[in-house]
Steps between C-alpha positions, in 0.01 A plus 500: 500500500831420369600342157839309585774287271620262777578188440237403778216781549706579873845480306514911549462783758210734368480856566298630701533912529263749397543831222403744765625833520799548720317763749582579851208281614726205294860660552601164731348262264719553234741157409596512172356830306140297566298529808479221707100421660439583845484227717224692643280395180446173467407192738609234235634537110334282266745393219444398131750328317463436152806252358538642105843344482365221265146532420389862459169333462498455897344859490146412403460226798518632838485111590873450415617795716622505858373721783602571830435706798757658663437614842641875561713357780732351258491792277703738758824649433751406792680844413197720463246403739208680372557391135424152294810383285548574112471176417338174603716178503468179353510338845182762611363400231515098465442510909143695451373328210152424512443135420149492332556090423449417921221324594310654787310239684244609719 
């Protein structure tokens, strides 16, 4: 779950690294003084964005935030194979949104 201050709730990358100890189990994870996940961990990310930029309010109502899920796939850093990226895109994001207002007919 992110808070973000976009102008649009997929105006900004998020990060997306973990506070783990920098180990020898972690030593080729390491980015940007942050350990990156595994891509080893996950099948899919789910994503919370909560827009605070103009109504702080926005908190209290998880039906005015945005979710998506990001398969792992997408998540892989080209230069470090076995490693997600540090940060998720705005273009990740807006392309995995999950768009609760379809109507399924069956």
């Amino acid at each position: 779950m992110r808070q973000v201050e976009g102008k649009f709730d997929f105006s900004q990358q998020i990060d997306f690294e973990t506070t783990r100890r920098n180990s020898i189990k972690n030593s080729d994870k390491n980015h940007t003084g942050h350990v990156c996940y595994g891509i080893d961990e996950f099948d899919f990310v789910m994503v919370t964005l909560v827009n605070v930029k103009y109504n702080r309010e926005k908190i209290k109502d998880c039906n005015k935030w945005s979710f998506c899920l990001i398969p792992i796939a997408e998540l892989i850093d080209n230069e470090k194979k076995n490693c997600c990226i540090s940060k998720i895109t705005p273009t990740i994001l807006q392309k995995n949104l999950i768009d609760f207002n379809k109507k399924i007919i069956l």
